[in-house]
C-alpha positions in Angstrom: -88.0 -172.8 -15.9 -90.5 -175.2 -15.1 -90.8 -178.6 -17.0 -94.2 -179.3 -18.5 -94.3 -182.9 -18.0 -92.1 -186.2 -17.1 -92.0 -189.1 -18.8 -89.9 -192.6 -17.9 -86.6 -193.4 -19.2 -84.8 -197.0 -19.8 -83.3 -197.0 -16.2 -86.7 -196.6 -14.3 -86.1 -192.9 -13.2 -88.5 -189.7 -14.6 -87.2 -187.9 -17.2 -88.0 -184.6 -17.7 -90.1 -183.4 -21.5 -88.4 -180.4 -22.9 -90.1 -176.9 -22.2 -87.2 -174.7 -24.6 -89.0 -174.5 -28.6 -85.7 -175.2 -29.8 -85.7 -178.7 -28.2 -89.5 -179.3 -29.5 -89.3 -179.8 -33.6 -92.4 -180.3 -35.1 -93.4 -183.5 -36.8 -93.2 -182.6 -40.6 -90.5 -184.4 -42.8 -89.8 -186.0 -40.1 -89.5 -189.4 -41.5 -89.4 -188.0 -45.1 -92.4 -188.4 -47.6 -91.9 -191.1 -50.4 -93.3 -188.0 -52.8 -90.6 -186.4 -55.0 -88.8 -183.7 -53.4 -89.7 -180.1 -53.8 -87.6 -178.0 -55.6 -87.2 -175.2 -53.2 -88.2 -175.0 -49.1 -88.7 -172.0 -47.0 -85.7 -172.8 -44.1 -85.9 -171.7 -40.7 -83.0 -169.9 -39.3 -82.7 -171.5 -36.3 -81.8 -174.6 -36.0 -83.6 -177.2 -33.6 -81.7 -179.5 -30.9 -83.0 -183.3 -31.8 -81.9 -186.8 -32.2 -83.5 -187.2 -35.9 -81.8 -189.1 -38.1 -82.9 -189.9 -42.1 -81.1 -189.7 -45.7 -79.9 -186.8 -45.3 -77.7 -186.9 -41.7 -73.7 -185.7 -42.0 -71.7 -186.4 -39.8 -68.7 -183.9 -38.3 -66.7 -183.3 -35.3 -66.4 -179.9 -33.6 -63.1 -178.0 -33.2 -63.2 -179.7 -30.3 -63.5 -182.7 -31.1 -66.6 -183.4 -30.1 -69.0 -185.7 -32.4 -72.2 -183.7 -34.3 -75.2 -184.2 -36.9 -76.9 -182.7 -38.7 -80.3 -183.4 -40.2 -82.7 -182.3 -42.3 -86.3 -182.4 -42.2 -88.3 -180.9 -45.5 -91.6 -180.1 -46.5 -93.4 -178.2 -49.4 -94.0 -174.6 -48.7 -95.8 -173.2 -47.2 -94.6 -175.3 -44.5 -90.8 -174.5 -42.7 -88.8 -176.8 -43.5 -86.2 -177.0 -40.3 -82.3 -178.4 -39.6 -81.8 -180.4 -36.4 -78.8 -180.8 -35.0 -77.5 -183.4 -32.4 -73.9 -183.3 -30.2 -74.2 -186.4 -27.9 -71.6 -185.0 -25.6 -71.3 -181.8 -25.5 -73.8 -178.8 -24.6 -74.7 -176.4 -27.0 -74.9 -173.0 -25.9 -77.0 -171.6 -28.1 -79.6 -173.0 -31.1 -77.8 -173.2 -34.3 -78.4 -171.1 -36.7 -78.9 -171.1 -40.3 -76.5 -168.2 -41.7 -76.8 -168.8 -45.8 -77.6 -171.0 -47.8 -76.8 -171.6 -51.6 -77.3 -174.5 -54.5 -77.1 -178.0 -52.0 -75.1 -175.7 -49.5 -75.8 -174.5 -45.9 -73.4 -172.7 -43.4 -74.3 -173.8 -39.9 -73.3 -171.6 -36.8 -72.8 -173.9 -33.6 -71.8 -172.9 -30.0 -71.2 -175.2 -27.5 -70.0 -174.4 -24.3 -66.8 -175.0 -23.2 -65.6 -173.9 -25.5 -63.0 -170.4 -25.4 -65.4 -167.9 -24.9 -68.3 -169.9 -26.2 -66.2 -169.8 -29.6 -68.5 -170.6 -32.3 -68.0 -173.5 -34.6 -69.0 -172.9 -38.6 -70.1 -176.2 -40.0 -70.9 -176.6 -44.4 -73.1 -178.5 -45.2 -73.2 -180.6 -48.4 -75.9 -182.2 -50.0 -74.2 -183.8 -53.0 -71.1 -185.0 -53.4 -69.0 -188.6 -54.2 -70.2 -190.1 -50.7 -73.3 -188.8 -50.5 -74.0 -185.9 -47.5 -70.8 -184.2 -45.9 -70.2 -181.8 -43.0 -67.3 -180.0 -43.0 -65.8 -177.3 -40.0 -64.9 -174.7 -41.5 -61.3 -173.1 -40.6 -60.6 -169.8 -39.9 -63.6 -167.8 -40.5 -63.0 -164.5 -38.8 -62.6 -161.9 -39.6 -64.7 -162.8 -42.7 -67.6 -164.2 -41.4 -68.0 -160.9 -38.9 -71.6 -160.0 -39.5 -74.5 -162.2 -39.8 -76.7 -161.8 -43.3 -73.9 -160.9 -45.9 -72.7 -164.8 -46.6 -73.0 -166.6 -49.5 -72.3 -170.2 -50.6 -71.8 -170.7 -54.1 -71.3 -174.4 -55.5 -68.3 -174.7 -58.1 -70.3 -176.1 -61.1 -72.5 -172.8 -60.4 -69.3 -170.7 -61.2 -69.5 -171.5 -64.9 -66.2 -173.3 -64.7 -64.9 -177.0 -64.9 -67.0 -179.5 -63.0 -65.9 -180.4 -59.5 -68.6 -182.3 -57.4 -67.2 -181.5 -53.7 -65.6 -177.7 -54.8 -67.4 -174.9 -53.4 -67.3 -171.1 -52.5 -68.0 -168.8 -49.5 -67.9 -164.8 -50.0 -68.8 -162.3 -47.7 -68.8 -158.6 -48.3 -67.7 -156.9 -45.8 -66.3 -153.0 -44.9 -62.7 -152.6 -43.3 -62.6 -150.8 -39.9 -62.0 -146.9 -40.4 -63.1 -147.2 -44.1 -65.6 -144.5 -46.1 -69.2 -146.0 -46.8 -68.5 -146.6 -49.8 -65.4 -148.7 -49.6 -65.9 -152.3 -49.2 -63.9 -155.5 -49.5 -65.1 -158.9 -50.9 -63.7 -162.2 -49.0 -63.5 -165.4 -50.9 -63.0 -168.5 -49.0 -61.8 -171.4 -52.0 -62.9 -175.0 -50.6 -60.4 -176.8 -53.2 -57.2 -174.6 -51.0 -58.9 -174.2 -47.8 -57.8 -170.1 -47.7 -59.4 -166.9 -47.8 -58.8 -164.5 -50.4 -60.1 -160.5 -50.8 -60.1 -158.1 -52.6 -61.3 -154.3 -52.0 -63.3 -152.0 -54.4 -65.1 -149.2 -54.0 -68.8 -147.8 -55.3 -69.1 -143.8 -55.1 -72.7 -144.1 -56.2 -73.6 -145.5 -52.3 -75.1 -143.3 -49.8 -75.2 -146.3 -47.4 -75.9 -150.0 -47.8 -76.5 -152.7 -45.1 -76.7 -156.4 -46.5 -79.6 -158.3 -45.3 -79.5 -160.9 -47.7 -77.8 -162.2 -50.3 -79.0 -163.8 -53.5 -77.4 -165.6 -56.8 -77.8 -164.0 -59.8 -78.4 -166.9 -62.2 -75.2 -168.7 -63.5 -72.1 -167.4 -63.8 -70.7 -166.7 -60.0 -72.9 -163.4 -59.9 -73.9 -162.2 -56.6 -76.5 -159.8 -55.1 -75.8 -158.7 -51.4 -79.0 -156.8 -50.7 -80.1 -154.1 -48.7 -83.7 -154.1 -48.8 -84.2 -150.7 -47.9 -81.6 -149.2 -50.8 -80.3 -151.3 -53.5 -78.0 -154.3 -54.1 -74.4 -154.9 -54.8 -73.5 -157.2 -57.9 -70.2 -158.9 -57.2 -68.3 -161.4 -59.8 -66.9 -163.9 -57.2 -64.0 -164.8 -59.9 -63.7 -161.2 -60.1 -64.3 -161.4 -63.9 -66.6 -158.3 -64.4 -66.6 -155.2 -62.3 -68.6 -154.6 -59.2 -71.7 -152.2 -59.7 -74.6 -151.2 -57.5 -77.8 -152.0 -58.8 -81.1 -149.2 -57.5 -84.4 -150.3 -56.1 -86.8 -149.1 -57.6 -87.3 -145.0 -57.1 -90.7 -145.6 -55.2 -88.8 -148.0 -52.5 -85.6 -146.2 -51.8 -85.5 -145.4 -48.0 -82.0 -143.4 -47.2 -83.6 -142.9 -43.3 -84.0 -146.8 -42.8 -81.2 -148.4 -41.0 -80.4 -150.7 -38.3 -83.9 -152.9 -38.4 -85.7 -155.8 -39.7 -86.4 -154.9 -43.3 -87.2 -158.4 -44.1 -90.7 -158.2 -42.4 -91.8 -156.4 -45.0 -89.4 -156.8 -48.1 -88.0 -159.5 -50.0 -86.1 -159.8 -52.7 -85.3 -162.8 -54.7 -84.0 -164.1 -58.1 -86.6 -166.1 -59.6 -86.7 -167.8 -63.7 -84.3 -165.4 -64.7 -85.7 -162.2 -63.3 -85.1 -160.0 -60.0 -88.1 -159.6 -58.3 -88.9 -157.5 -55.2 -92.2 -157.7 -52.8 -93.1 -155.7 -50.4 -96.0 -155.5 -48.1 -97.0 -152.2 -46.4 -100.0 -150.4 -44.7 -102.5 -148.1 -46.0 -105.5 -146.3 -44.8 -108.9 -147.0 -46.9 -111.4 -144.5 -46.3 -114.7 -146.2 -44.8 -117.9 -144.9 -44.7 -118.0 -143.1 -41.1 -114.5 -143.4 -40.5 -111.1 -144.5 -41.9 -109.3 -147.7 -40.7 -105.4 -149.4 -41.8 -104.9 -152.5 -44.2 -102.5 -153.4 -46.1 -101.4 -154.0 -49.8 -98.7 -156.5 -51.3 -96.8 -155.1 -54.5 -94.1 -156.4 -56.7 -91.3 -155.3 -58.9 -89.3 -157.2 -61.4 -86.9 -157.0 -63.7 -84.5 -159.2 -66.2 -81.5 -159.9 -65.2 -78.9 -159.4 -68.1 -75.0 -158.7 -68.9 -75.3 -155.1 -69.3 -78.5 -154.5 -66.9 -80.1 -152.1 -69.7 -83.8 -152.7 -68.7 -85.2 -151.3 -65.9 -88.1 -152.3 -63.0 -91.0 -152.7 -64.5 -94.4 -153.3 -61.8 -95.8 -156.4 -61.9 -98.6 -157.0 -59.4 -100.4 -154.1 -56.6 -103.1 -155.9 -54.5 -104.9 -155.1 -51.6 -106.1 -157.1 -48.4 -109.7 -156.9 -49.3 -109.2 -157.9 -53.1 -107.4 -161.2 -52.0 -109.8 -163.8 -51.8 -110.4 -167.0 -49.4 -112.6 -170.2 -50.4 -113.3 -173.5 -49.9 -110.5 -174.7 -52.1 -107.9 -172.8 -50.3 -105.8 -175.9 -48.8 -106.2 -175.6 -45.2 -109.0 -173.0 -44.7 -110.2 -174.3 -41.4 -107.1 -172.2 -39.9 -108.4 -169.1 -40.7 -110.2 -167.1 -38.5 -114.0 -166.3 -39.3 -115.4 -163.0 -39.4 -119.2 -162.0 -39.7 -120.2 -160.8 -43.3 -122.9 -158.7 -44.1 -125.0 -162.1 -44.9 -125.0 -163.0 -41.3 -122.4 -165.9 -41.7 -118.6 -166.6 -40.5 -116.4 -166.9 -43.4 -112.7 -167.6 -43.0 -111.1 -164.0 -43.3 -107.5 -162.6 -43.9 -108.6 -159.2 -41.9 -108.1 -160.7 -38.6 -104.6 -161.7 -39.1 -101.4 -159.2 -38.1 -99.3 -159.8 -41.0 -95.4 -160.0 -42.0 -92.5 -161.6 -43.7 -93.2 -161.3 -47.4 -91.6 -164.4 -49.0 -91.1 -164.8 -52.7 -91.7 -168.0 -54.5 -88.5 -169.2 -56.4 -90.8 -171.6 -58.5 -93.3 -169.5 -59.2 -92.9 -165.4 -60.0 -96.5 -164.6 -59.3 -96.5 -166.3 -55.8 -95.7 -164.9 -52.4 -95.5 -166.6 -49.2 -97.3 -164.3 -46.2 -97.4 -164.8 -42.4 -100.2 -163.7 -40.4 -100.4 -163.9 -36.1 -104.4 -163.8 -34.6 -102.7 -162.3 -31.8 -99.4 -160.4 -31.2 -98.3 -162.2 -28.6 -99.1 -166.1 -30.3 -96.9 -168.7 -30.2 -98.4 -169.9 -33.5 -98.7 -168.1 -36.6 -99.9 -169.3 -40.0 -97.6 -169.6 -43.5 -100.2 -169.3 -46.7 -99.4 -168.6 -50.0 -100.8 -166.2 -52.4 -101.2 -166.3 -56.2 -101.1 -163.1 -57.2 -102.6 -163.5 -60.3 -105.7 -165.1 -59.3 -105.6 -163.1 -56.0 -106.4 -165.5 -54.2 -104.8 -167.6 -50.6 -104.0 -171.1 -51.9 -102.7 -172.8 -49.2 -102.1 -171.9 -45.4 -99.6 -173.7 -42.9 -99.0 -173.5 -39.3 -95.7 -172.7 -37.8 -94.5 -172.7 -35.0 -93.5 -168.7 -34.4 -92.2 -169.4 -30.5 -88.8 -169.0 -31.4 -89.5 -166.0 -34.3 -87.0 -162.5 -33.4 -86.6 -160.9 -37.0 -86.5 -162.6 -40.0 -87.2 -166.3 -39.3 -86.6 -168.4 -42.8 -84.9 -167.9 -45.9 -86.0 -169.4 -49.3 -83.4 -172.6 -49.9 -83.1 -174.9 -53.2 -81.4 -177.6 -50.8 -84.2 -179.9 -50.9 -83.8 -180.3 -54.5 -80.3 -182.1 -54.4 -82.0 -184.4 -51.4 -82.9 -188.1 -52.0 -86.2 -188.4 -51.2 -86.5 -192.5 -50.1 -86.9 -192.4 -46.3 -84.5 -194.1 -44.6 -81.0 -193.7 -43.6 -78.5 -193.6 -46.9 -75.9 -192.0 -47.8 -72.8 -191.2 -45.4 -73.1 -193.5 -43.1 -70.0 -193.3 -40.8 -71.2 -192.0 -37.7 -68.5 -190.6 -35.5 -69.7 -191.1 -31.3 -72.9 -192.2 -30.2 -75.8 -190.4 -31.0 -79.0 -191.9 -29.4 -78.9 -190.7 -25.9 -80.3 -188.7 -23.3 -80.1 -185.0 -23.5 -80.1 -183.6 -19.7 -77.4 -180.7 -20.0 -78.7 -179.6 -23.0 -82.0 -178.8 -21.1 -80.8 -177.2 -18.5 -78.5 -175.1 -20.6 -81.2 -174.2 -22.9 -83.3 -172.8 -20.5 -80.5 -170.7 -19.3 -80.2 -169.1 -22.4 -84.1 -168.7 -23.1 -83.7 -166.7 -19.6 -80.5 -165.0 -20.7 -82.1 -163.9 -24.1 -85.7 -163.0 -23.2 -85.6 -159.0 -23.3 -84.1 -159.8 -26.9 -86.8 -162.3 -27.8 -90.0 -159.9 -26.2 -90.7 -158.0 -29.3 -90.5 -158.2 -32.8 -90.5 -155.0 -34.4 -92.3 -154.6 -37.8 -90.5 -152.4 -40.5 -91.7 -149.4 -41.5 -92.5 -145.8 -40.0 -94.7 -146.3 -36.7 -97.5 -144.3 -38.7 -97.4 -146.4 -41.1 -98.4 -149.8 -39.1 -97.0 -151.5 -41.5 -99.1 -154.7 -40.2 -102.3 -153.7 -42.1 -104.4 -154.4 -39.2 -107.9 -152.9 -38.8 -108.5 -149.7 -36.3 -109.3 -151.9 -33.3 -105.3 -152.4 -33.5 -103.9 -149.4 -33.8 -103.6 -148.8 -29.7 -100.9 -151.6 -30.2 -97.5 -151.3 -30.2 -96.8 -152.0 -33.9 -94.7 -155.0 -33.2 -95.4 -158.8 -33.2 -94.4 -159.9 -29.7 -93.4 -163.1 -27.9 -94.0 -164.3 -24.2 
């Protein structure tokens, strides 16, 4: 894979810039703003490969043995807030990956080669705690942590219970091998004992459900593992009230949606005491000679209580045309222009192929969209929409190189961070970190070239008729996918 540029190192010789995204982070909150943290980021999912270093580093070895960091770098959405994470000598097989993340925890996937089979290393990470930012492996994750989207990480004060600073859960609802579709068993890993724990239980109502995310249901130890497509499982992690699975609403049920990326057009989210789902779809207006797609964003809500007796109620149906962009929308030189009738460019949503409805946790009538000019672009923009003005507030670039399926995940992390720049907190560092990087390169590129017919296309949810991207007629000859190089 060929380098873009050189550059010269300490001992006189060229060293080569990294080409692989996942070895270029971008520069925001990275070093940290003095402003006061944000309660809530949108986190990427993958993880980049960087020597950064601020107030929030932890420090780990890998199972084995080998030294890692991790770091975090945050920014107010509608930008992506991003992990990087740095093994000084060891290669890394893979980017990290983000696999949940809950209160001022996040479970880290690493894979570093060498390693038996390229056996994967789970890291937590801890915001808070007595000496400030931990990193802990975690021991004997499988067969719990078998499939990818149906983790959660529950802090122990969250639980209801006593108080304890450094005590934290991990469940993960998985099925047993042979079992009916219905039948499903709930894995508990304690942090206080260090050992896994399930229990099975069963939910006749289920046609099918595939978790795809999983969400807290207030206080309490109440978990949602959702299927976007279906409904949601509530499980008690203490195992104090019965399991029970909890409808979409009638109008969203899909029983013929299955193995795909329903987050590119759903999202669900628990948000000031209410579950709210969006989701963003195509439609067909009928123009004056002919007809041609858009889209529309709609949301659902309801309040989250002990006995569940209220039902979905619809909060907000809008479509692309009724949005509106001005000159106070943060940002609005990112837009494209588009010709209006008065013979002038103004900056325009219609232009954009859209995806990955996000909803706000601070604010319920806020959603976070993601629009490409092009399929095939390696940047896409993040803006946020108020719903109740209906109009774009502020828009973001990010960096959508790496992007195959859902890409970032709301977090409240960033609320437990200090926000002084600097390095605080933990600061035993365990090898040494600031040093050059050449395997990691080479072995990066191997896997970019390993992984490309995975990473080609992105396919949009939805039925193919449906072009669920919203785009305008000119677009419908595409594929309906947002694709990569």
């Amino acid at each position: 894979m060929a380098m873009e540029d050189r550059r010269w190192g300490n001992n006189g010789c060229a060293e080569e810039k990294p080409t692989h995204p996942s070895l270029r982070p971008p520069p925001h909150g990275y070093p940290p703003h003095e402003a006061s943290p944000t309660s809530w980021i949108l986190l990427d999912l993958h993880a980049y490969i960087a020597d950064r270093e601020n107030a929030t580093s932890a420090w780990s070895k890998t199972s084995s043995g080998k030294a890692i960091r991790v770091t975090f770098c945050t920014a107010p959405p509608p930008l992506v807030s991003y992990i990087c994470v740095w093994c000084p000598d060891a290669e890394i097989f893979a980017e990290p990956t983000v696999e949940a993340s809950g209160s001022d925890l996040v479970l880290l996937c690493v894979s570093l080669r060498g390693s038996p089979h390229h056996a994967v290393d789970y890291f937590v990470y801890k915001a808070t705690g007595g000496k400030g930012p931990s990193l802990r492996l975690l021991q004997d994750p499988d067969p719990c942590l078998s499939d990818r989207y149906n983790v959660a990480l529950l802090a122990h004060r969250d639980v209801g219970t006593a108080e304890g600073d450094d005590h934290y859960y991990i469940a993960a609802l998985n099925r047993d091998k042979g079992s009916r579709l219905q039948d499903f068993r709930l894995w508990i890993f304690d942090s206080q004992d260090g050992k896994w724990t399930s229990r099975p239980f069963s939910l006749d109502s289920i046609y099918c459900h595939i978790t795809c995310k999983v969400i807290t249901l207030g206080e309490g130890g109440l978990l949602g593992f959702v299927d976007p497509w279906r409904g949601i499982v509530v499980c008690d992690v203490l195992g104090r009230r019965p399991e029970r699975f909890l409808p979409l609403p009638p109008e969203l049920i899909r029983l013929d949606k299955f193995r795909d990326e329903p987050l590119l057009s759903r999202d669900i989210a628990f948000v000031r005491g209410r579950l709210s789902v969006v989701e963003l779809c195509g439609i067909i207006i009928q123009g004056i000679d002919s007809n041609y797609w858009s889209w529309k964003v709609s949301s659902w809500s309801m309040k989250v209580t002990r006995r569940w007796e209220e039902d979905w109620q619809t909060d907000y149906m809008i479509q692309r045309h009724e949005i509106s962009v001005d000159t106070n929308t943060v940002n609005v030189n990112l837009l494209p222009n588009a010709h209006e009738n008065e013979g002038t460019y103004q900056p325009t949503l219609k232009k954009l192929y859209m995806a990955h409805p996000t909803l706000s946790l601070s604010d319920d009538h806020v959603i976070y969209l993601m629009g490409k000019v092009t399929l095939r672009a390696k940047k896409a923009l993040v803006f946020s929409v108020d719903m109740r003005t209906r109009r774009v507030q502020i828009a973001a670039l990010f960096d959508a190189e790496r992007m195959h399926g859902c890409t970032y995940v709301q977090s409240r992390i960033s609320n437990y961070f200090d926000a002084t720049p600097g390095v605080k907190g933990n600061t035993k560092r365990l090898g040494k970190f600031h040093m050059g990087y050449p395997r990691k390169l080479q072995d990066l590129d191997r896997m970019c070239v390993m992984h490309a017919h995975d990473r080609e296309r992105l396919e949009l949810s939805g039925d193919v008729e449906q072009q669920d991207t919203g785009i305008s007629q000119e677009a419908e000859d595409e594929d309906n996918t947002m694709a990569l190089d």
